[in-house]
Every structure is written in C-alpha cells, then in structure tokens.
C-alpha positions in Angstrom: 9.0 8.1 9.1 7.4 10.1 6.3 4.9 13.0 7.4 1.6 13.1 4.8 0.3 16.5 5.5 2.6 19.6 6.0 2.7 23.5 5.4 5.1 26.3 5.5 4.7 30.3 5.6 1.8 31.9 7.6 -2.1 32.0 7.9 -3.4 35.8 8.9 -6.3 34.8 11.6 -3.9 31.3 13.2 -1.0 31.2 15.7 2.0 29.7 13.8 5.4 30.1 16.1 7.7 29.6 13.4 6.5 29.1 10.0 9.6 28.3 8.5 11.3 25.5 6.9 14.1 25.8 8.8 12.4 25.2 12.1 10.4 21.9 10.3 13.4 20.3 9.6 15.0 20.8 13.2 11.5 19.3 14.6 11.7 16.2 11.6 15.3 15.5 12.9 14.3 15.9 16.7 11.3 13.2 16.1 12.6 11.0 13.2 10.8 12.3 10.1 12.5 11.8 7.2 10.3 13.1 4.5 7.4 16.0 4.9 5.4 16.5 2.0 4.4 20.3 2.3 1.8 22.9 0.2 3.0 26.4 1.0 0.2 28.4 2.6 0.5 31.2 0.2 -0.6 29.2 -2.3 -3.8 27.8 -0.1 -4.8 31.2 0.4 -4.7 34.2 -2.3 -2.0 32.9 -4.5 -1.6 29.5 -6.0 1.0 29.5 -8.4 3.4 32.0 -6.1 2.4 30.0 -3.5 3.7 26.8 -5.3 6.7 28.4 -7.0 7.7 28.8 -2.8 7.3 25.3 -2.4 9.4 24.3 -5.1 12.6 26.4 -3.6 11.9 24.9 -0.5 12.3 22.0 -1.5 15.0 22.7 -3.6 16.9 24.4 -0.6 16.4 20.9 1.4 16.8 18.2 -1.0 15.3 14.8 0.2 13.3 16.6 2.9 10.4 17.8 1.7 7.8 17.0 -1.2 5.6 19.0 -2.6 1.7 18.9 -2.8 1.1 21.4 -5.4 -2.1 23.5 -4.7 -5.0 23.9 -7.1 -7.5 26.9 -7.1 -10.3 25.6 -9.1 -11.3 29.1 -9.7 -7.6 30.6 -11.3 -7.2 27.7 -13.5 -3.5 27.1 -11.6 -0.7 25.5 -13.9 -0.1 21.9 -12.5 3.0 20.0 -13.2 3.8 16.6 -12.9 7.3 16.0 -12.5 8.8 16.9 -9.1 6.1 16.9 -7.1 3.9 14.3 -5.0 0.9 15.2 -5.9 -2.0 18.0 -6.1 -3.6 19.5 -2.8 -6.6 21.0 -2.7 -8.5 22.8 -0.2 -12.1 22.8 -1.1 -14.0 25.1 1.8 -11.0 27.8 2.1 -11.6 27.7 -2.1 -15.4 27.6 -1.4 -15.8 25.1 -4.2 -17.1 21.4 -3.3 -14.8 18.5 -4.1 -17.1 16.8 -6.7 -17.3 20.3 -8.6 -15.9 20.0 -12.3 -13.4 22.7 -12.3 -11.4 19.9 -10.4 -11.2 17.8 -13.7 -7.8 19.5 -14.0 -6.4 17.6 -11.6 -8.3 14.1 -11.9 -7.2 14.2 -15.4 -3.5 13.8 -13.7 -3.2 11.3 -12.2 -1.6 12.1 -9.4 -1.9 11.4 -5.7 -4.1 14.3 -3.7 -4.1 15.4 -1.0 -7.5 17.1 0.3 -9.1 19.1 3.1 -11.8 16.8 4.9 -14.4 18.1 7.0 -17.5 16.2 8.0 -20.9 18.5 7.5 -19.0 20.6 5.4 -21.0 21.4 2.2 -17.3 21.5 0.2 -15.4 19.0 1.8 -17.6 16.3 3.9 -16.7 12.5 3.2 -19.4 11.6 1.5 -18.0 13.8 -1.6 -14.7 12.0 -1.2 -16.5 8.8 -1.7 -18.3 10.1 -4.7 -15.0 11.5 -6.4 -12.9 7.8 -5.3 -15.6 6.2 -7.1 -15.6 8.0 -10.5 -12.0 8.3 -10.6 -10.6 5.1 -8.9 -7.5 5.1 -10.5 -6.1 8.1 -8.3 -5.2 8.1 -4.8 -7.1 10.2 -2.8 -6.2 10.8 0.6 -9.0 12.2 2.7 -6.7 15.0 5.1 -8.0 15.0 8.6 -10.1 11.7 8.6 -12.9 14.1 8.4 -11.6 16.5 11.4 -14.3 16.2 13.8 -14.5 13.0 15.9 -18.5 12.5 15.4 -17.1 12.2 12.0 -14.7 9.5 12.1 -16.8 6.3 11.9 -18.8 7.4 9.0 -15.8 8.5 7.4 -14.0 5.4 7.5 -17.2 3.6 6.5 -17.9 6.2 3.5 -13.6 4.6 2.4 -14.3 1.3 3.0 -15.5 0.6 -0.2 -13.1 2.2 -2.1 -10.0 1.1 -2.0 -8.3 4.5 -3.6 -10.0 6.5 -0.9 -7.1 6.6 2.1 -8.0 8.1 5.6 -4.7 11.0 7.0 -5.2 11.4 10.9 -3.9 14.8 11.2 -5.6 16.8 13.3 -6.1 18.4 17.3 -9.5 16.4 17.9 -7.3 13.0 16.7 -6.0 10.5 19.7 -3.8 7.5 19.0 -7.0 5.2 20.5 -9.2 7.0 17.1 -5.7 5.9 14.6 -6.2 2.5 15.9 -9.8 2.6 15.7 -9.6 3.7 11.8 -7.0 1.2 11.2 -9.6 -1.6 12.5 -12.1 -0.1 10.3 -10.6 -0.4 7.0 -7.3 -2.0 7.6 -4.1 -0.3 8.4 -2.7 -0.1 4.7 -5.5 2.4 4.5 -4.5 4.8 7.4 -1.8 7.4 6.5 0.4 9.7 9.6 0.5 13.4 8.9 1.2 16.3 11.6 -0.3 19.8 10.1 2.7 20.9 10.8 3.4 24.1 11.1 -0.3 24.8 12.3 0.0 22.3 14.1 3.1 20.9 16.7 4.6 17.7 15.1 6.1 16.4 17.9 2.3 15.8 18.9 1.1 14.6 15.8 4.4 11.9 15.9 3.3 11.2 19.8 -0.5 9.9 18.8 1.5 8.0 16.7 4.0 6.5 18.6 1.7 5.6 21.4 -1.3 4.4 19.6 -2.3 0.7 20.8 -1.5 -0.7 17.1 0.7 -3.8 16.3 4.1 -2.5 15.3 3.5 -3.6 12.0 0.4 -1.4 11.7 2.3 1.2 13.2 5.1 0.5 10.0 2.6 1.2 7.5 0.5 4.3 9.3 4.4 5.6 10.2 5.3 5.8 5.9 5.3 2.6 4.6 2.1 3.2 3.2 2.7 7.0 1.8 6.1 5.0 0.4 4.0 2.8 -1.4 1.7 5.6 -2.8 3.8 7.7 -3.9 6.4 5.3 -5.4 9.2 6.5 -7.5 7.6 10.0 -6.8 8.9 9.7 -3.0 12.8 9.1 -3.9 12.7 11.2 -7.8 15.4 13.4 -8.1 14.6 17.1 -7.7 13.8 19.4 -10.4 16.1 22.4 -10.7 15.3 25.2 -8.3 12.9 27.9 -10.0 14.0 31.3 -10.5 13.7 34.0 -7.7 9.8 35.3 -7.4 10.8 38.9 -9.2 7.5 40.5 -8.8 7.5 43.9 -8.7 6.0 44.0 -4.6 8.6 42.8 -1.6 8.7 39.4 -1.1 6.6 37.8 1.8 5.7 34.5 2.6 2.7 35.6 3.9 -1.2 34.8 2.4 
C-alpha cells in the first residue's frame, strides 16, 4: 500500500502526538504501508528550502520508505529539483497565493507530479482552480489533496476532474468516509481516486481503515490502495535515493519546528 499525502515535524496552533518519522514508520508497518510520500511541515510553513533539505534526510535515514513532495513557496522563489523526489507540493491558502497564480510557473514548467491543498470555497485552493490549472497544463499530474476537504464539496469536485484526465482526486481527510471514496470512484472511475492519510496531523491507521472498509470491488480498492500513485509516479516511486544532504549548519539550534 502506498500513502499519497504525508508530513513530518510540527504545526504551532494543531495537536500532533508524535511528529516524527520514527513513529510513521512503526504506524506504516503496523497497517501495511509500504511507501509514504511526505513534505516536511517546516517547509509548509516559514521555511521552504530548510524545510525540504529535512525531508531529504528523512528520507535518506529510511531508504524505500518515504518520498518526498518537495514544497514550493511561490513568494521565496524555492529551489526545486528533480531528481529524488516525487514531485512538488504546494499549499496555496497557508501561502495565501491562488493555484492559477503565475508565480507557480516554476513548478508547471517541471513536470512533475503535484501534490496540492484542496479546499472548496477557498479563494486559493477551491476545485474549480484545479480544473483551470489541469487544463492549461495537461501534461502534469495533479492531484487535488483532500477531494476538496469539505463533503458539500465532493460532488462538484469530482465533476470539476472529470474532464480532465490529469486532474486526480486524494481522499485524505477527517470529513472523508469510505461510503464518499466509493462514491468518487463511481464518479470518475477508480484509476482516478488516490489513498493518502495526513499523517502525522492526522491518525493513519484511520485514514488506512476508510480504506479498507469502503464498499469498493477489490480491484478498485488495488488501484485507490497504490496501484494508481505506482503508476503516477513511475520510475520516480522505486529511483534510487540521492545522497543524504549535509547537516542544516545554521547558526540557530536545530528544530523541526515551523
């Protein structure tokens, strides 16, 4: 099983028990998850590219374990690689900068997968702008995180995909049940539907238990589960890790915190 949508370190105003990666990879283990991609939540908050360099030595410290969703903040012009990662994430309403908004050209221009904060009525994030971005750039997949978030929002989220066939629908989330996964995968096919947890905001053994218990065909289930983030991310999902960056040296104490 291969979890779309994960995070380690803390957030200042959210309950996180244990942000580390240590405890993510007991959890994966307990529940079956292979592979986690994660986006450090340093680098969603104040610092990108520290942020990032943290997710890079995780994932260096746990080879095979976790990939890494690289986070862009339209507004410090972050570097972006393309080797040794998944893809780019990006959250548009912590970043206060709407998905459609050119300083994202950066990371279009890529190529890569991306992974992106959804959020239906939001002015940075709703669906409709994910629609609007699939279209102009259909050769990158774009994975709409949370389905949209708020259950008014499903439908209309999974009718703003269904024309666009780059445009993929990740059910993580505390207002998602396994009867709404099943309900999206009806919508616009199963292929199109991708399992993440939010882990650590959010407990993965729950995320895996919507799953699990979903009323899907067990092939459906297959391709929600990781056979269709395996097929998205391709080579990317098995590519040998890049060597470990050097320690973070700055000149303040070292905290994982945002």
């Amino acid at each position: 099983m291969l979890d779309a949508h994960g995070h380690v370190g803390t957030w200042p105003d959210f309950l996180i028990p244990d942000p580390t990666a240590e405890g993510l990879v007991a959890t994966m283990d307990r529940v079956g998850v292979t592979a986690m991609g994660i986006s450090h939540l340093l680098a969603v908050g104040p610092d990108a590219e520290r942020g990032n360099r943290l997710a890079m030595e995780t994932a260096a410290r746990f080879p095979g374990r976790f990939g890494v969703w690289q986070v862009h903040n339209p507004h410090h012009r972050t570097p972006l690689v393309t080797d040794g990662v998944w893809g780019v994430k990006l959250h548009p309403d912590v970043h206060q900068c709407p998905l459609d908004d050119p300083r994202y050209e950066p990371v279009w221009r890529l190529g890569l997968p991306v992974l992106a904060h959804g959020q239906t009525g939001s002015p940075w994030s709703d669906p409709a702008l994910f629609a609007a971005v699939a279209a102009r750039h259909p050769d990158v997949p774009l994975l709409m995180g949370h389905a949209g978030l708020w259950p008014y929002g499903f439908d209309r989220a999974a009718r703003l995909a269904d024309g666009h066939p780059n445009l993929h629908l990740e059910v993580c989330g505390s207002r998602i049940t396994g009867r709404w996964i099943a309900r999206l995968a009806a919508a616009i096919g199963a292929e199109r539907v991708l399992f993440g947890s939010d882990a650590c905001f959010l407990d993965l053994r729950t995320g895996y238990g919507r799953v699990a218990l979903a009323p899907l065909a067990e092939p459906e289930r297959a391709l929600i589960r990781g056979g269709n983030l395996a097929r998205l991310l391709g080579p990317r999902l098995l590519a040998p890790r890049l060597a470990a960056p050097a320690p973070d040296r700055s000149p303040h104490p070292r905290r994982d915190l945002p």
